[in-house]
Rosetta silent file (secondary structure, phi, psi, omega in degrees, C-alpha in Angstrom):
SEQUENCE: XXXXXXXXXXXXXXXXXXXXXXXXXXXXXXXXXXXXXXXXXXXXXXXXXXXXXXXXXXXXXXXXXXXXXXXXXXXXXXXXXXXXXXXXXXXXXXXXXXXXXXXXXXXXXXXXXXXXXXXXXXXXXXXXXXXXXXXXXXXXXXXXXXXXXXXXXXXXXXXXXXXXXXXXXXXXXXXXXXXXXXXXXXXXXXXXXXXXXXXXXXXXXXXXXXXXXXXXXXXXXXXXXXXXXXXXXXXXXXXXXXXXXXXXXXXXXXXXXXXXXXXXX
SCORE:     score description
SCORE:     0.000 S_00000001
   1 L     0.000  -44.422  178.392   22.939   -2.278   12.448 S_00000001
   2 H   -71.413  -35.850  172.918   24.561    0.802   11.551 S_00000001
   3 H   -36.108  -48.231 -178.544   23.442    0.508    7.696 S_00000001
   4 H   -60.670  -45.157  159.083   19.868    0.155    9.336 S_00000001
   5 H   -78.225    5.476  169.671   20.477    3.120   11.312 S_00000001
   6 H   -71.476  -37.888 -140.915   22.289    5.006    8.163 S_00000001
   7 H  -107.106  -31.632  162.209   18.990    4.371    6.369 S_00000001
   8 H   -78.887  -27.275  167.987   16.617    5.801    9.318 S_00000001
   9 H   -40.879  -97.214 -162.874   18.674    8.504    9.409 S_00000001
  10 H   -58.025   -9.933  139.568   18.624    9.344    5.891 S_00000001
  11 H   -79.625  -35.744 -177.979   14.345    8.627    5.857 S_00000001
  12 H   -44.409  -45.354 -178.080   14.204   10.980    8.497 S_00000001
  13 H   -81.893   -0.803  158.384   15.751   13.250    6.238 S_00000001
  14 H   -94.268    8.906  169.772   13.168   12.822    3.480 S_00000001
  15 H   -86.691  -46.535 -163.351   10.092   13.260    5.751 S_00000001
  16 H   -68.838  -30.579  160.440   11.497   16.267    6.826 S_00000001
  17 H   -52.272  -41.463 -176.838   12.576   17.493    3.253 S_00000001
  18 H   -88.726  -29.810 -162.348    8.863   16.725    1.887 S_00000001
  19 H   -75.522  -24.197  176.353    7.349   17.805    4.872 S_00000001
  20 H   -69.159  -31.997  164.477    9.114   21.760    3.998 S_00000001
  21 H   -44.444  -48.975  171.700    8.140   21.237    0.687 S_00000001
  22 H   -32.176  -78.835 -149.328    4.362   20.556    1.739 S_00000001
  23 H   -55.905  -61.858 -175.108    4.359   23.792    4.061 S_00000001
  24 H   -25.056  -28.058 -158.593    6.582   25.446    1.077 S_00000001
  25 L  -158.688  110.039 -153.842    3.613   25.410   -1.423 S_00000001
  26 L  -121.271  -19.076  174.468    0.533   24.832    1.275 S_00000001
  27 H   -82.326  -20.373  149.453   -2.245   25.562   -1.428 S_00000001
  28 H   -48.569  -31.901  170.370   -1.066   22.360   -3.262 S_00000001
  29 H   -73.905  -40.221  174.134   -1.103   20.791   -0.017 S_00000001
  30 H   -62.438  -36.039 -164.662   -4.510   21.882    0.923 S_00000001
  31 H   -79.331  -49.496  168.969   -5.423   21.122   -2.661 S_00000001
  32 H   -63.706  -41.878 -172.180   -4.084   17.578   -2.524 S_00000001
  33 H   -87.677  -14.521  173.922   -5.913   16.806    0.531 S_00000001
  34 H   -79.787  -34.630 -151.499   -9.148   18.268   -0.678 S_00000001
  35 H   -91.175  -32.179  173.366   -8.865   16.044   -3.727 S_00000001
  36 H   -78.207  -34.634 -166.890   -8.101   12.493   -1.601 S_00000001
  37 H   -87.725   36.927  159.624  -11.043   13.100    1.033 S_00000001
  38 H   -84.605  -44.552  148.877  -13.303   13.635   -1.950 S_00000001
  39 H    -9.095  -64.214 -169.826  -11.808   10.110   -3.051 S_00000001
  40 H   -91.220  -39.305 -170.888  -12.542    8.713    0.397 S_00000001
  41 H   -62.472  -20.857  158.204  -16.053   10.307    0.869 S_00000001
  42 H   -26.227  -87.650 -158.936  -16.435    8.028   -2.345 S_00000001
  43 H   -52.041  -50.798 -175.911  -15.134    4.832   -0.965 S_00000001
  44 H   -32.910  -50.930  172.284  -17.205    5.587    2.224 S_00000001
  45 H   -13.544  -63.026 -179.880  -20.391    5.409    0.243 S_00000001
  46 H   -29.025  -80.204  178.460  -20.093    1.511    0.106 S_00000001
  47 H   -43.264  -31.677 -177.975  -20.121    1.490    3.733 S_00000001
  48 H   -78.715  -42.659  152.614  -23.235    3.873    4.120 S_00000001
  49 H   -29.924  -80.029 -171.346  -25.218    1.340    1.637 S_00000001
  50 H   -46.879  -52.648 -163.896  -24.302   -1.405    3.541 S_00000001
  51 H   -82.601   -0.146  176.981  -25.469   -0.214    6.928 S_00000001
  52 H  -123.189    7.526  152.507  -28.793    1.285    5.456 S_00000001
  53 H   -92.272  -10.311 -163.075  -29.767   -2.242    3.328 S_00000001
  54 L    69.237   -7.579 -162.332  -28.331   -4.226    6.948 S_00000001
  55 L   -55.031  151.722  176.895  -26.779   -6.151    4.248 S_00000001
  56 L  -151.589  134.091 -177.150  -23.860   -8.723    5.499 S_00000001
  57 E   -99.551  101.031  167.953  -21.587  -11.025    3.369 S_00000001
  58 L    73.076 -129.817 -163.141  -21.137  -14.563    4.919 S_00000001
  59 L   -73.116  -41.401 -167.048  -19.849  -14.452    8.116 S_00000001
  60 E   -69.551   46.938  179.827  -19.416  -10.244    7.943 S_00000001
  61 L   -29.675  158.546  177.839  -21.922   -8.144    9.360 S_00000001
  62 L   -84.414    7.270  154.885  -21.343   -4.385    8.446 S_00000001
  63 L   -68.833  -55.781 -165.613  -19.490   -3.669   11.677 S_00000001
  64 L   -46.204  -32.073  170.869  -17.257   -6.372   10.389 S_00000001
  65 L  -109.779   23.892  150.490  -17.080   -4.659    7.148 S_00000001
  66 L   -77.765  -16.562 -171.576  -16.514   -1.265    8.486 S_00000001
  67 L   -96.461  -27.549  161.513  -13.294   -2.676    9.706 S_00000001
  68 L   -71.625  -42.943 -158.410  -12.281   -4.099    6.437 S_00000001
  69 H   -76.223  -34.302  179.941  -12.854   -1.063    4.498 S_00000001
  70 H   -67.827  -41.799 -165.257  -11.020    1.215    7.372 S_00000001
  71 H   -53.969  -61.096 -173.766   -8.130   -1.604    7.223 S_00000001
  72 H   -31.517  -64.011 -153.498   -8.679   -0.563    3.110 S_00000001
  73 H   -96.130  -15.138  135.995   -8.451    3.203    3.433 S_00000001
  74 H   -21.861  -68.006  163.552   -5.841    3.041    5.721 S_00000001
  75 H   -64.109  -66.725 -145.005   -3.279    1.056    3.672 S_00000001
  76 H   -59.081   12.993  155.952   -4.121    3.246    0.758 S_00000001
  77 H  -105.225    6.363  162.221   -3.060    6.180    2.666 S_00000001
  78 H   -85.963  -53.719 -167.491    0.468    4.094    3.512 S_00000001
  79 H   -39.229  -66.977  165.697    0.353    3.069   -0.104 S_00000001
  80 H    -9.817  -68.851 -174.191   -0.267    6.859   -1.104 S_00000001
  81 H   -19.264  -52.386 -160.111    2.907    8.283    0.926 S_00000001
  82 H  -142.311   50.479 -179.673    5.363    6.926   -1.579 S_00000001
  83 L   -89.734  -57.457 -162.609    2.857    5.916   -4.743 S_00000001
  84 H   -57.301  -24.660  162.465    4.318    9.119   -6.586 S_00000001
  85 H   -82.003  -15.551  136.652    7.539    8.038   -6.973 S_00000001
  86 H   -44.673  -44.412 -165.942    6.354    4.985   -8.193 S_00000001
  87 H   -74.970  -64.381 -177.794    4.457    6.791  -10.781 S_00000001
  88 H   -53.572  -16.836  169.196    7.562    8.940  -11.468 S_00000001
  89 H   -49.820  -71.055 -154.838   10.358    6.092  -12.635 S_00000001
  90 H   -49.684  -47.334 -179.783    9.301    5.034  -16.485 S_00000001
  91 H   -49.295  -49.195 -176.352    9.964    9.479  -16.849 S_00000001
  92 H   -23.544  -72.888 -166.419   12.801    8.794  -14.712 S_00000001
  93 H   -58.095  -54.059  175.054   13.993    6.007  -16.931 S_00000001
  94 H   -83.097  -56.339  176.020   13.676    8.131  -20.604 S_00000001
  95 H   -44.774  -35.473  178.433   14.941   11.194  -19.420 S_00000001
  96 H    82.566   60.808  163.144   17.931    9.860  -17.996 S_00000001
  97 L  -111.206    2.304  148.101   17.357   11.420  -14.766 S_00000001
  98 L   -41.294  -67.228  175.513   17.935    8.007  -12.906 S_00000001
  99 H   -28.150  -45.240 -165.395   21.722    8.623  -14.039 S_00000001
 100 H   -90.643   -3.702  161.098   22.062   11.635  -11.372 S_00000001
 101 H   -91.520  -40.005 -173.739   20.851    9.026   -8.700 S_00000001
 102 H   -44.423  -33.942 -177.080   22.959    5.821   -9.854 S_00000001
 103 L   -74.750   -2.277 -166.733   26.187    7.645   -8.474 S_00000001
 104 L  -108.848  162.289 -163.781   25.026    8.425   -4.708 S_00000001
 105 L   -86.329   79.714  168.580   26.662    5.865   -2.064 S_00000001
 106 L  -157.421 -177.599  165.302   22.882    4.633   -0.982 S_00000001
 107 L  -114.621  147.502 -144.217   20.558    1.991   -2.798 S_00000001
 108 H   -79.158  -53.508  178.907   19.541    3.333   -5.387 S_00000001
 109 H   -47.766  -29.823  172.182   16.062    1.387   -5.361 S_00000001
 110 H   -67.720  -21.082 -177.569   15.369    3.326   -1.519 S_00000001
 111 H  -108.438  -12.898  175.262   16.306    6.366   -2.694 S_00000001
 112 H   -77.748  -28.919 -161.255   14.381    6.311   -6.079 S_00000001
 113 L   -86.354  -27.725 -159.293   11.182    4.670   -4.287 S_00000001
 114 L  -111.241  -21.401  158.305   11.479    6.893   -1.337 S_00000001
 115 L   -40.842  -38.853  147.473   12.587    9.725   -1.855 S_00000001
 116 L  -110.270  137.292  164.201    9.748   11.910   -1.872 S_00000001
 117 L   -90.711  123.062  179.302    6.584   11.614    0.265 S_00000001
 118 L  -111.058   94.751  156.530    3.206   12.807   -0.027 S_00000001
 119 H   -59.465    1.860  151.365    1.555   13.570    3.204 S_00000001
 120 H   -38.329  -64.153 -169.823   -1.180   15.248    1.453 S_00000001
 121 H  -111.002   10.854  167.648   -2.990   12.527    0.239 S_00000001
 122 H   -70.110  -40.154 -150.699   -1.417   10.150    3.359 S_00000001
 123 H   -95.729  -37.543  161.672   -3.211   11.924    5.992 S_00000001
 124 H   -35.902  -67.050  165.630   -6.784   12.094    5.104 S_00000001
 125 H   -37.247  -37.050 -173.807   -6.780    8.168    4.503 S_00000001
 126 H   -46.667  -68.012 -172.407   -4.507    7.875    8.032 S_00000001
 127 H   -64.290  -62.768 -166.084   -7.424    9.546   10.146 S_00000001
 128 H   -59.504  -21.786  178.474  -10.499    8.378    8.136 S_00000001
 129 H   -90.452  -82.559 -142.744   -8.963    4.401    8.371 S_00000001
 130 H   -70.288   12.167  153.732   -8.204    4.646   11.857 S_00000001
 131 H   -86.157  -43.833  169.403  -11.567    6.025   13.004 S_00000001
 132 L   -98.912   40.719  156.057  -12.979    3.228   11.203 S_00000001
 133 L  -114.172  -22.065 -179.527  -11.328    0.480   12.364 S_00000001
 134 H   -75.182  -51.979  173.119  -11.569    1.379   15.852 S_00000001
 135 H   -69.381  -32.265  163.618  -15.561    1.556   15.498 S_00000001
 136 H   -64.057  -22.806 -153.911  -15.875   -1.557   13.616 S_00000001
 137 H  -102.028  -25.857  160.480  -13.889   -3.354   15.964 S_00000001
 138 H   -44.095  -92.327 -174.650  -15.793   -1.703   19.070 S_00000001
 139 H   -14.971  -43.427 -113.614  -18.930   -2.467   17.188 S_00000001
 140 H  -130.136  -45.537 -167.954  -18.341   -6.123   15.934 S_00000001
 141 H   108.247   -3.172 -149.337  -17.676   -7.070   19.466 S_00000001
 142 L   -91.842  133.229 -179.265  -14.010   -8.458   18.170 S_00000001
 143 L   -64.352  132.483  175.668  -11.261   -9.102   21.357 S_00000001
 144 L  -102.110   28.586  179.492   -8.895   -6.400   22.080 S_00000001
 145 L   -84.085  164.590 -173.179   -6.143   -8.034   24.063 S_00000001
 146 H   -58.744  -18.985  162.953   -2.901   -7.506   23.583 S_00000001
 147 H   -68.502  -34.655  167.169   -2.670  -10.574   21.628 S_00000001
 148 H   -62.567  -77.513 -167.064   -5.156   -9.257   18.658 S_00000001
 149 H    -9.220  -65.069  173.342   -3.829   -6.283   19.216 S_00000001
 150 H   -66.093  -44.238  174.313   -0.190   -6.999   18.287 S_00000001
 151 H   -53.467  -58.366  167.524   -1.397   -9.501   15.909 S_00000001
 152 H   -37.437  -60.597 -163.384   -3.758   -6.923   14.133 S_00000001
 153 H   -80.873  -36.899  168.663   -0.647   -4.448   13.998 S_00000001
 154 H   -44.911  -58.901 -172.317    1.877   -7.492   12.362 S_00000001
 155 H   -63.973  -26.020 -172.201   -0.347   -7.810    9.657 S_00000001
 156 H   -70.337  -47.309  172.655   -0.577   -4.453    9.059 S_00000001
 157 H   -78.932  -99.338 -162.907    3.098   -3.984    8.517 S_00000001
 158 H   -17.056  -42.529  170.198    3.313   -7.380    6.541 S_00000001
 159 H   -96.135   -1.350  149.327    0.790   -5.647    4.102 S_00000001
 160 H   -46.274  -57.726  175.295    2.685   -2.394    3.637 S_00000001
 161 H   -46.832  -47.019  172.072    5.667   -4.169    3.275 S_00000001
 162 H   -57.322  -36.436  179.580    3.538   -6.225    0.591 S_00000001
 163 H   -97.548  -22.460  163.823    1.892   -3.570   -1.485 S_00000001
 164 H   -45.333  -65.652  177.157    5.345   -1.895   -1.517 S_00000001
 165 H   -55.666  -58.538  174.301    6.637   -4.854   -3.153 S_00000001
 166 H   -78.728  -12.769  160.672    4.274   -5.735   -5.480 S_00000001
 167 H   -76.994  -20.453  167.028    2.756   -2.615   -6.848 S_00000001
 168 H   -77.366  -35.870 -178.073    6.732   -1.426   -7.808 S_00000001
 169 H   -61.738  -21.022 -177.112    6.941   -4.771  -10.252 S_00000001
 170 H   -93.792   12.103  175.816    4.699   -3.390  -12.957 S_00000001
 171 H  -108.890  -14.319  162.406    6.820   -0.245  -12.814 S_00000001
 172 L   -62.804  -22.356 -165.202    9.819   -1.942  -13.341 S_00000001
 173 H   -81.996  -15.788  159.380    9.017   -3.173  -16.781 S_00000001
 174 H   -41.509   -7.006  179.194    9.482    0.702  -17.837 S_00000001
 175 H  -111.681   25.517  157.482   12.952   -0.410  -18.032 S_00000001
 176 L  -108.504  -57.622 -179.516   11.758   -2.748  -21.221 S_00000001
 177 L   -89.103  -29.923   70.253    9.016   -0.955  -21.884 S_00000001
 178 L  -156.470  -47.460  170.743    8.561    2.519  -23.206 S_00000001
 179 L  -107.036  106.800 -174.957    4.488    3.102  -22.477 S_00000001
 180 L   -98.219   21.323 -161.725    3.394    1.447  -19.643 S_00000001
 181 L   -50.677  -52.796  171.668   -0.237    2.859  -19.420 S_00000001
 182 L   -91.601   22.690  107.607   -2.260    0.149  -19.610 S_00000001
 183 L   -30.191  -63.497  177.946   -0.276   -1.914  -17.272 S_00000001
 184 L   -63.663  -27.691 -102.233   -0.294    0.750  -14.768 S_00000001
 185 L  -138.954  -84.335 -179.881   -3.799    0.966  -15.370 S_00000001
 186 H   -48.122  -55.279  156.762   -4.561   -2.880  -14.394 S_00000001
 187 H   -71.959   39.896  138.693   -2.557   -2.287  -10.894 S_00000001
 188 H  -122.801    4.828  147.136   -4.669    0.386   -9.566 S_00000001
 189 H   -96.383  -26.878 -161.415   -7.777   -1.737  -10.243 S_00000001
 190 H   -61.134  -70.779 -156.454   -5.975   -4.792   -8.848 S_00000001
 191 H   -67.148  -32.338 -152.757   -5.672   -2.192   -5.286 S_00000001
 192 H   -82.035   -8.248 -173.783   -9.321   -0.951   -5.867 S_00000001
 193 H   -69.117   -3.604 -160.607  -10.378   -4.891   -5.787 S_00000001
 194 L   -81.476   -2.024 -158.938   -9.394   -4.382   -2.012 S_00000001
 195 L   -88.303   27.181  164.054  -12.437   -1.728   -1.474 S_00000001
 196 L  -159.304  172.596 -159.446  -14.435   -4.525   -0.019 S_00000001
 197 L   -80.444  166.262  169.609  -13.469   -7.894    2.041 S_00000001
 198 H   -42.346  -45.265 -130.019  -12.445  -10.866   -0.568 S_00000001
 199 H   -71.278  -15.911 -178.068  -15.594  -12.838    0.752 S_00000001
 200 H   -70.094  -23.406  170.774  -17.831  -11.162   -2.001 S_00000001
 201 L   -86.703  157.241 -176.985  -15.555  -12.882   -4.776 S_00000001
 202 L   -82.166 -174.330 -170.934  -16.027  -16.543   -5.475 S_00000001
 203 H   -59.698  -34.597 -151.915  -13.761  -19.018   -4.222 S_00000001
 204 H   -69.227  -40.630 -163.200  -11.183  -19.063   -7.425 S_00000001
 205 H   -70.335  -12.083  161.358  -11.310  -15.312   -7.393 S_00000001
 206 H   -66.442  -40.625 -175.863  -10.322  -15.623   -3.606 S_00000001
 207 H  -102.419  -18.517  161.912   -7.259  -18.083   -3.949 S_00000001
 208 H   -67.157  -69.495 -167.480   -5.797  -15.986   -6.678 S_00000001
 209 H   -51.758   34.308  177.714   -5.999  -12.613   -5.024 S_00000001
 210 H  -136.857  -43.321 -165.979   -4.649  -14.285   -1.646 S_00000001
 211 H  -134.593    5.599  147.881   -2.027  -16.685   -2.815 S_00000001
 212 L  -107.454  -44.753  161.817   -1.003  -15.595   -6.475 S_00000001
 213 L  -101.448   46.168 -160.511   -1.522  -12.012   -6.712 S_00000001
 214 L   -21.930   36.194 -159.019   -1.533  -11.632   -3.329 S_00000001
 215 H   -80.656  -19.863 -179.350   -3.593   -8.344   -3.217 S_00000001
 216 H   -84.421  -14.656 -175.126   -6.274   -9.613   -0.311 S_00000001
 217 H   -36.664  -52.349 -147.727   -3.225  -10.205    1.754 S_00000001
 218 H   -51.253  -76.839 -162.524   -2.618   -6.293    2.197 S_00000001
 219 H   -83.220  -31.536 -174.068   -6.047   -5.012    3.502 S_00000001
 220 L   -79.026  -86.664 -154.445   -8.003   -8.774    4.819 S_00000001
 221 L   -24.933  -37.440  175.806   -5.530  -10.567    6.897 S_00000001
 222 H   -59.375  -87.374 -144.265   -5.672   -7.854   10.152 S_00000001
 223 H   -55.388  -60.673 -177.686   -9.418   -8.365   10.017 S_00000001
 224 H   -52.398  -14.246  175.744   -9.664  -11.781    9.447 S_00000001
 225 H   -64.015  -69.700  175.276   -7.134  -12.587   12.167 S_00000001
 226 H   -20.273  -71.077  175.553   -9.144  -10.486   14.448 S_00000001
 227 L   -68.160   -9.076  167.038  -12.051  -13.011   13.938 S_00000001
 228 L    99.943   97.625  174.958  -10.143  -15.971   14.195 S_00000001
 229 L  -148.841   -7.577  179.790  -11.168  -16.774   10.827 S_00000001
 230 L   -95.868  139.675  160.433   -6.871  -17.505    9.549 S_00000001
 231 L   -50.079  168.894  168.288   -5.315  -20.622    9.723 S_00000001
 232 L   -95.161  -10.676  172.900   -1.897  -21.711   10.473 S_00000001
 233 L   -93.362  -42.702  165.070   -1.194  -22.053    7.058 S_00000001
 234 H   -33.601  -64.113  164.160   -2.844  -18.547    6.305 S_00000001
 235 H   -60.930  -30.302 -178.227   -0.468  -16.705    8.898 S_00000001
 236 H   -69.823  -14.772 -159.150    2.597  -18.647    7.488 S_00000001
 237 H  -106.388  -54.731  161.587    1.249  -16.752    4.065 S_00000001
 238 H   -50.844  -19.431 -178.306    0.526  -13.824    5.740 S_00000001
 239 H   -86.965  -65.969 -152.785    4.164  -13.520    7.462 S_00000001
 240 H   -43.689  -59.049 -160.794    5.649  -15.086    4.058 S_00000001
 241 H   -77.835   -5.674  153.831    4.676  -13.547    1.275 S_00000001
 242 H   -32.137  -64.994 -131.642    6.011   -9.527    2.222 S_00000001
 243 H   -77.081  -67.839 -154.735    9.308  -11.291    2.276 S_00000001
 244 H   -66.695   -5.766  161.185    8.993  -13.446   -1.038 S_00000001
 245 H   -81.256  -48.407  166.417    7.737  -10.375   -2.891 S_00000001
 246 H   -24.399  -85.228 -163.428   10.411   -8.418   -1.369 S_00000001
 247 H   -53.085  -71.002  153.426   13.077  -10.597   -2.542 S_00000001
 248 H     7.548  -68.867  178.907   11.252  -10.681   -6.232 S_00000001
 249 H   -49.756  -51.250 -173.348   11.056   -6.913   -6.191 S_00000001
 250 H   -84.791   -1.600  161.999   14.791   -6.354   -5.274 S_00000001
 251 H   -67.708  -80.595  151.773   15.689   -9.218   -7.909 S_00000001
 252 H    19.197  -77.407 -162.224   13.861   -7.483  -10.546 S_00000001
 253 L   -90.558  -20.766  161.515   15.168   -4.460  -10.123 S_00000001
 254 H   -69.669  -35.428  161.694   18.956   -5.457   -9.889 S_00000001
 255 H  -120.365   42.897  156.221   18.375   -6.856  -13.160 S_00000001
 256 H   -89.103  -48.717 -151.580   16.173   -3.871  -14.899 S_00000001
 257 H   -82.355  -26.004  163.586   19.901   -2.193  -13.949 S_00000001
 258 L   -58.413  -40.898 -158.849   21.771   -4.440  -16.100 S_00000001
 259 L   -78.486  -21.349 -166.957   19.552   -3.664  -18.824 S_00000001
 260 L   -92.760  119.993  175.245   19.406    0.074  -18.535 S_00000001
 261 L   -86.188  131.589 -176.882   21.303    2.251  -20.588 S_00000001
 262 L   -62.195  105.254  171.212   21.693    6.275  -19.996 S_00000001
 263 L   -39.189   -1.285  179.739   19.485    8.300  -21.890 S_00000001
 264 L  -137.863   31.515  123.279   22.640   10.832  -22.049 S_00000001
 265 L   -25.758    0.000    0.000   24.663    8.045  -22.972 S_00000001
C-alpha cells in the first residue's frame, strides 16, 4: 500500500507538472485543442450520416451507435493523455536519453510511459465522449441502475488499462528495431478500427479484434454490456484480458532492458 500510494503521489506530481507546462505555453495548448476537435468534428461525421440515412447495424439503432462512438471518442481522449510518450521512446532509445531515467528509484516503465500528459488533446475527446454517451444511452432507452452503471464504468477502466497495454508493445520493438514507422503506422489504424461498433465486421474479423488483438475490447464491451448483449464468458474476457496484456507488456519490457545498451556507452 504505501508503494501504491508512493506512485499516486508521484502521478499527482506529473499532472500538476504538465498541467504548468500547458498554462506555461497556452497558445500550444489552445493550438493542440483546436487541432483534436477538428479530429473529432471528423469522427462525428459518421454519426451525422447515420442518423440522416436512419441506418442501423444488426441489433444497433443509431442511438445505440451514438453510444459506441462516444464510448470511442472518449477512450481516445484517455488514450491521448499519455500517447506522446509512447510516441517519444524509439528517440528515447537512440539518443540515449532513457539512460538519465534508468537511475531514478521508480519504475522506470511508469515514469517513461507517464511522465508527461497531454490535456490538450485529452479534454476535447473527455467532453465530446461524455455528452455522447449520456444521449445515446438516454435515447436507446438502455437501464441506468446502479448495476449498468457500475458495470458500464468497470469496463471502461478494463479498456484503458487495455489500450495502455497493448498499444506500448509495438513501441517496444524500438529496442530491436531502429525505424519503427510502419509498425507504428498499423497501430493507429488498428485504434481507428474502433470508430464504429465491431458488428459492421464479419464474424472472423470480430473474433480476432475481440479475442486476439483485442482492440473491440477497449471501446464495445461498456456498450454491449449495457444491452445485455455479453456473456459470461465475454465478461471473464472483458475483466481478463487488461490483466494478461498487462503482464505481456511489463514482460516485454523487462526484457527490451536486457537488450538495451547506452547510446553514450
Amino acid at each position: 500500500m504505501r508503494g501504491l500510494g508512493y506512485y499516486c503521489r508521484l502521478m499527482g506530481v506529473f499532472v500538476k507538472y504538465s498541467l504548468m507546462s500547458a498554462l506555461e505555453y497556452r497558445a500550444n495548448f489552445i493550438a493542440g485543442m483546436t487541432v483534436e476537435m477538428g479530429w473529432m468534428i471528423i469522427k462525428l461525421l459518421y454519426v451525422a450520416i447515420i442518423y440522416k440515412a436512419g441506418t442501423s447495424i444488426g441489433i444497433l439503432t443509431p442511438d445505440h451507435i451514438l453510444l459506441f462512438v462516444g464510448t470511442y471518442i472518449f477512450m481516445t481522449g484517455i488514450f491521448m493523455l499519455y500517447f506522446g510518450n509512447f510516441n517519444a521512446l524509439p528517440g528515447m532509445i537512440q539518443q540515449g536519453e532513457l539512460d538519465l531515467y534508468i537511475v531514478k528509484p521508480v519504475s522506470l516503465q511508469f515514469l517513461v510511459t507517464m511522465r508527461r500528459l497531454e490535456f490538450a488533446y485529452m479534454l476535447p475527446n473527455l467532453v465530446a465522449g461524455t455528452v455522447m454517451i449520456v444521449t445515446g444511452w438516454r435515447l436507446a432507452g438502455l437501464p441506468a441502475d446502479p448495476f449498468f452503471v457500475a458495470g458500464f464504468l468497470f469496463f471502461l477502466v478494463c479498456g484503458c488499462l487495455l489500450s495502455y497495454s497493448l498499444f506500448l508493445l509495438p513501441y517496444l520493438l524500438a529496442f530491436w528495431i531502429v525505424s519503427l514507422g510502419g509498425i507504428v503506422d498499423i497501430a493507429n489504424a488498428m485504434w481507428d478500427f474502433n470508430n464504429m461498433p465491431s458488428m459492421i465486421y464479419g464474424k472472423w474479423g470480430r473474433r480476432i479484434g475481440t479475442y486476439v488483438l483485442p482492440i473491440f475490447v477497449i471501446t464495445n464491451f461498456p456498450g454491449l454490456f449495457l444491452m445485455g448483449e455479453l456473456g459470461l464468458g465475454a465478461c471473464l474476457w472483458g475483466a481478463g484480458a487488461p490483466v494478461l496484456f498487462f503482464i505481456i507488456s511489463r514482460r516485454l519490457w523487462k526484457m527490451a532492458l536486457k537488450k538495451y545498451s547506452s547510446a553514450s556507452s
